[in-house]
N, C-alpha and C positions, 0 to 999 in steps of 0.2 A: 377139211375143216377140223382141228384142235379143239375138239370137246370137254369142257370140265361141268360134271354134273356134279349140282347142287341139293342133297338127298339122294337118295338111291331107295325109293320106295318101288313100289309096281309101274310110275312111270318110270322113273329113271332107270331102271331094269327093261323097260319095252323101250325105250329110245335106244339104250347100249344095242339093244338085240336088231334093232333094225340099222345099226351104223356096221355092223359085221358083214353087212353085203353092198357098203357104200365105198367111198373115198372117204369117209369120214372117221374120224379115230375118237373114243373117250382115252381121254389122258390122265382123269383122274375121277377120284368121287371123293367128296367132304361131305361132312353130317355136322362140320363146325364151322362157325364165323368164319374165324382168326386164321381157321387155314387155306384159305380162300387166297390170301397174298402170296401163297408159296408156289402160286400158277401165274403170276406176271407175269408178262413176257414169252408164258408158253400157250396158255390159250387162245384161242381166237374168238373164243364165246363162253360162255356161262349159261347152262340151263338150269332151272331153280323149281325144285316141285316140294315142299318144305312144311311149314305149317304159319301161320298172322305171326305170331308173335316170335318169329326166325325174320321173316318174310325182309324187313325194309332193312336190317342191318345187314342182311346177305350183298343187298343192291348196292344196299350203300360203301361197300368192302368194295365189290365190284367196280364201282366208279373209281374208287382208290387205286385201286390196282389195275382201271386201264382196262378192263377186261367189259365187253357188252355183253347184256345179261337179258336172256327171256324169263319171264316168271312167268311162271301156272298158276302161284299159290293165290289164295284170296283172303279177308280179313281186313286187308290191312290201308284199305283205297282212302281211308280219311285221314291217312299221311302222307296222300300221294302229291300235295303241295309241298310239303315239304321237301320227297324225292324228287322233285322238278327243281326245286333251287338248289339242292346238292349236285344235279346234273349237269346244268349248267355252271354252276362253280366249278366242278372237277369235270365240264367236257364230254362226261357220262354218256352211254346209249342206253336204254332197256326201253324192251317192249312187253307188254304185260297185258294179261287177258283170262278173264274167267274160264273160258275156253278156246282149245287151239282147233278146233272140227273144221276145218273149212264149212262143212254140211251146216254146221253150229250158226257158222257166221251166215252163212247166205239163209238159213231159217229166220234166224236175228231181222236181216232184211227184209222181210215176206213178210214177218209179224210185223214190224213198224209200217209197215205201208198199208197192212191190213188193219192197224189199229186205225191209223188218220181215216181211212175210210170209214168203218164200221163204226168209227167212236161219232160220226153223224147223225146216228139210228140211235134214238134213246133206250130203243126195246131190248137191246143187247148188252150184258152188262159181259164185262170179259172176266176171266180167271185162270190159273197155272195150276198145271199138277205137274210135278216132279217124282219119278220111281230110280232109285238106285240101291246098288249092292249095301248088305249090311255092315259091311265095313265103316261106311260113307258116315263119319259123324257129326259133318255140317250141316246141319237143316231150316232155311232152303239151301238147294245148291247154291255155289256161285252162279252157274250158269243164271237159274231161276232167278234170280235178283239182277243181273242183268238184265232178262227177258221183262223185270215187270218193272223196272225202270225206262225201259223204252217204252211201253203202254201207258205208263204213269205221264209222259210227256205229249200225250194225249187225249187224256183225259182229267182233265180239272177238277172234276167234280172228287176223284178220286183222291184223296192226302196221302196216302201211306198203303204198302204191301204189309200181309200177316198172314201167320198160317195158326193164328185161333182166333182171331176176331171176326165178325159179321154182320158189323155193322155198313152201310149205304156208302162212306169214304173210303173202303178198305179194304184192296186190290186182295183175294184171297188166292194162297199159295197152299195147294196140300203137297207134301210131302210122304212119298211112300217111302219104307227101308225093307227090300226083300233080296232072298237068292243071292246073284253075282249077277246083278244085271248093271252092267257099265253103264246108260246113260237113255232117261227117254225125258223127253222135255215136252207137253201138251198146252198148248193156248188155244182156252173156248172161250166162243162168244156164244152165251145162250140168251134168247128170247121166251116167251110164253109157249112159243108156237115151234120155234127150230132152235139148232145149234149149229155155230160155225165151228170148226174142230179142225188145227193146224198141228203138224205132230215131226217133231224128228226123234228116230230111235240110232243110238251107235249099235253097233253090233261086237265092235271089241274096242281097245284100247286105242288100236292102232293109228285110228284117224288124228286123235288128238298128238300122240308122238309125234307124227309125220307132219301135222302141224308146225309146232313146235321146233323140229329140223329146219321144216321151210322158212319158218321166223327167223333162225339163229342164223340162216346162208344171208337172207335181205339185211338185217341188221350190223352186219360186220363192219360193212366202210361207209358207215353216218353215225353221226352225232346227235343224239336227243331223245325225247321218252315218244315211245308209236305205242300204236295198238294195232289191231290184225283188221279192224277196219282200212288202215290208213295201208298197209300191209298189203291185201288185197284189193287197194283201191275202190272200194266199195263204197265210196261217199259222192258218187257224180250221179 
């Protein structure tokens, strides 16, 4: 597989390193739009780790030129109707995802099953911590906002995630920034009396790359916008 990465930050530097011991080749790295056209015809995928406001004109280059695109980045999902009808206009593939963990995804699962449960017991209110490396200048993560979107669709009472409010509608999200710590995501349900406490830690980057790889091999020969739910089949 004909890799053209999109960014070359510390993922795109851990994806290259893990393709050194594959069948897989990066063929290029761009940190611009425009040059994104100049891999037609040579890539076979597009992986995109970037910043919001990169994010949707990378995809959308992408579909121009033919080329199926994984995105990492985040920011940018309240244009993501928009890239659905550019995708289908230009034929487009990209699969896009806050994170690429497998571990991420199958927690994702556990948390939503454990929300519909638990959101039965009024004694339990839930809430999200998130700790990552000081680098990290989005807060909450993407992941995090993922995580409390899927609890938010179970609990009604609940309007809206925040990580300063505390008020009775308002899913709270803390966010830690220490050390170099890649990625720990926590959902509790606490009561008066107990707490339920659901936790995935990465331990390095690696998962998410490897992820990421796995995306870019499924995504080569279809057409249309996935995510790593649909990816790993995880919706039956």
């Amino acid at each position: 597989m004909k890799i053209l990465l999109i960014g070359y930050g510390r993922m795109g530097k851990m994806i290259e390193s893990i393709t050194l011991n594959t069948d897989d080749e990066v063929i290029g790295r761009v940190t611009k739009t425009e040059d994104i056209r100049n891999y037609a015809g040579l890539a076979d995928v597009a992986i995109e780790f970037t910043q919001p406001d990169a994010a949707v004109e990378n995809i959308l280059e992408c579909f121009k030129a033919e080329i199926p695109i994984v995105c990492g980045t985040t920011g940018w999902y309240h244009q993501l109707d928009r890239v659905k009808r550019e995708a289908e206009k230009h034929r487009g593939t990209l699969l896009y995802s806050s994170n690429f963990s497998i571990g991420v995804q199958l927690f994702f699962q556990i948390c939503k099953h454990a929300s519909a449960l638990i959101s039965r017991y009024k004694d339990y209110k839930p809430s999200i911590r998130e700790v990552h490396h000081t680098r990290k200048l989005d807060a909450p993560s993407g992941t995090a906002i993922t995580l409390a979107e899927y609890v938010l669709q179970h609990y009604p009472s609940l309007k809206k995630y925040s990580s300063n409010s505390t008020d009775d509608e308002t899913l709270i999200i803390q966010s830690v920034r220490e050390g170099d710590v890649p990625g720990i995501h926590q959902l509790y349900f606490t009561s008066q009396i107990d707490e339920i406490h659901i936790s995935h830690q990465a331990f390095s980057r690696e998962g998410f790359a490897r992820g990421a790889l796995a995306a870019a091999a499924w995504i080569r020969n279809r057409t249309g916008v996935f995510t790593m739910e649909e990816f790993l089949d995880l919706s039956k």
